[in-house]
N, C-alpha and C positions, 0 to 999 in steps of 0.2 A: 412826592416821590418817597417810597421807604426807603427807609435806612437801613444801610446793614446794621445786626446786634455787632454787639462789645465782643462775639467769639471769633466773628473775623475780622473786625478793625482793630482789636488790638488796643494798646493803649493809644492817648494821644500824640498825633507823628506832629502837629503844630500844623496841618494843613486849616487854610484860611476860611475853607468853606468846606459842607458836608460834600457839594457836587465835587470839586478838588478829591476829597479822598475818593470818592465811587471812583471817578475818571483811574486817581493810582491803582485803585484795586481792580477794575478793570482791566487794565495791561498787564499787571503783575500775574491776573488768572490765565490771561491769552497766554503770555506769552509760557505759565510753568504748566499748560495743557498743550503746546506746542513743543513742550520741551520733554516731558515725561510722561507723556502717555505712546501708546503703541499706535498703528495703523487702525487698529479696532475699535480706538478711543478720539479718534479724531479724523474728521473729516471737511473738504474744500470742494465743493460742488456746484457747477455755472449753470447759470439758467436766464432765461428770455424772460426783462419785462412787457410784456406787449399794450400797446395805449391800445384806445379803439372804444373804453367806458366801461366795457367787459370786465366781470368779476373774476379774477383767478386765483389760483392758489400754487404753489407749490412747499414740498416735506420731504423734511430728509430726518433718518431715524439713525441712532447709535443703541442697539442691545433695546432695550423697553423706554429708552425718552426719546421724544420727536418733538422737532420745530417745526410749524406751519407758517409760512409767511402770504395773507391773501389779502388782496389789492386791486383797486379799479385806477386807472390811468388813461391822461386823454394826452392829444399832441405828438410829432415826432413820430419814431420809426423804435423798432426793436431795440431794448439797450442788452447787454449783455452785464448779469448781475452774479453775485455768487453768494452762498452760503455755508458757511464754517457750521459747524456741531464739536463739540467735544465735551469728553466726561474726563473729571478727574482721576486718577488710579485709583483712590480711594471709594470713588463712584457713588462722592458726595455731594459735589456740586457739577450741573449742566451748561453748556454756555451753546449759545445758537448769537449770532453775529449774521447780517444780510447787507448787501452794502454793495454797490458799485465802485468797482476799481479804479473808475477814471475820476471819482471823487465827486462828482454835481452831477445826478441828472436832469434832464431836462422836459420831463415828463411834469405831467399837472396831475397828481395823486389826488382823485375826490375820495378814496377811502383807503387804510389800511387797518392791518391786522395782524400782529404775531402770536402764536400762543404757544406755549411747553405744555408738553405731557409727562405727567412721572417727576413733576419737582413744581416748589413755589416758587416765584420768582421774590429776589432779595434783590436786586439792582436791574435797573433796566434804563437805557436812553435812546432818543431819537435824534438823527442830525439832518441838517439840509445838506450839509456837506461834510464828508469825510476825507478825513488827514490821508492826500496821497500828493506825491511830485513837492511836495514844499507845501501843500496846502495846511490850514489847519483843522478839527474838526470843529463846525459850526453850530452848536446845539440847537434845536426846537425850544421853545421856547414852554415851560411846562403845564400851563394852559393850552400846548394844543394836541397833548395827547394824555391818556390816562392807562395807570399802571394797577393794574387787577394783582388776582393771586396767581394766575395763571396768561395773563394776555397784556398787549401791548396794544393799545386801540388808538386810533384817530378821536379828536374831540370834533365832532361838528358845531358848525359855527365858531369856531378857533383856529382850526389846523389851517396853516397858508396853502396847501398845495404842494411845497417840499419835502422829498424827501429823499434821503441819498444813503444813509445806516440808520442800523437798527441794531443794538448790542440789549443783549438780555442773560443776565446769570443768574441759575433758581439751583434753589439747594435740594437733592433727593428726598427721597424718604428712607433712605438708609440710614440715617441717621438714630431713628429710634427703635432700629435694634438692639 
């Protein structure tokens, strides 16, 4: 997994593990892109996973960064999925977040796929189950998927078949201006 650099983590907070801090700095990006950015800067958008083995895809864009989320799935009926986008005010770092509501699907994932355009990715994780009703969130185990500069991919021959979020935050190119 990469690590964030020393410019966003900051000194050391005493967290126990490198996954611990990503986890904090993950909430702390949701929730101050939830908090200060405008309707332009942030977006919450549903969409159909459909099983059936079929390759899909779906993209949603803020200004020039877009997240792609594409996936084969087998078992089951439609679930109903959504996908977050937001940029910081600063319109230095992207977050793309995909994740079913009701917390576990129930679908058999033989492949996935997320990618950003218009940022590297600095943090990324995958869960079988995400933190909803009391749940907690379940990580993948890091063997069974692989974090590019730009992609969030399945490992074949690793991945078990679950999967329920997908959180990913990549820092612009604004930066080296």
């Amino acid at each position: 997994m990469r690590a964030l650099s020393g410019y966003i983590l900051g000194t050391d907070m005493g967290f126990s593990s490198i996954s611990s801090a990503f986890s904090f700095w993950a909430v702390i990006f949701s929730v101050l892109v939830a908090a200060n950015t405008s309707s332009e800067n942030a977006k919450t958008v549903e969409f159909n996973v459909k099983p059936g083995g079929v390759v899909h895809s779906f993209s949603e864009k803020i200004k020039e960064y877009e997240c792609t989320f594409t996936y084969a799935s087998q078992g089951g009926t439609n679930e109903q999925w959504q996908m977050s986008v937001g940029l910081s005010d600063d319109d230095r770092l992207f977050s793309c977040s995909v994740w079913r509501p009701q917390g576990k699907s129930y679908l058999f994932f033989t492949q996935f796929k997320a990618e950003i355009k218009g940022a590297k990715i600095e943090y990324a994780s995958a869960y079988s189950q995400a933190a909803v009703g009391g749940l907690k969130d379940v990580a993948l185990k890091a063997e069974e998927y692989v974090i590019g500069d730009s992609t969030v991919t399945h490992k074949d021959g690793k991945f078990r078949a679950e999967l329920s979020k997908l959180t990913i935050i990549g820092r612009t190119r604004h930066d080296e201006l």
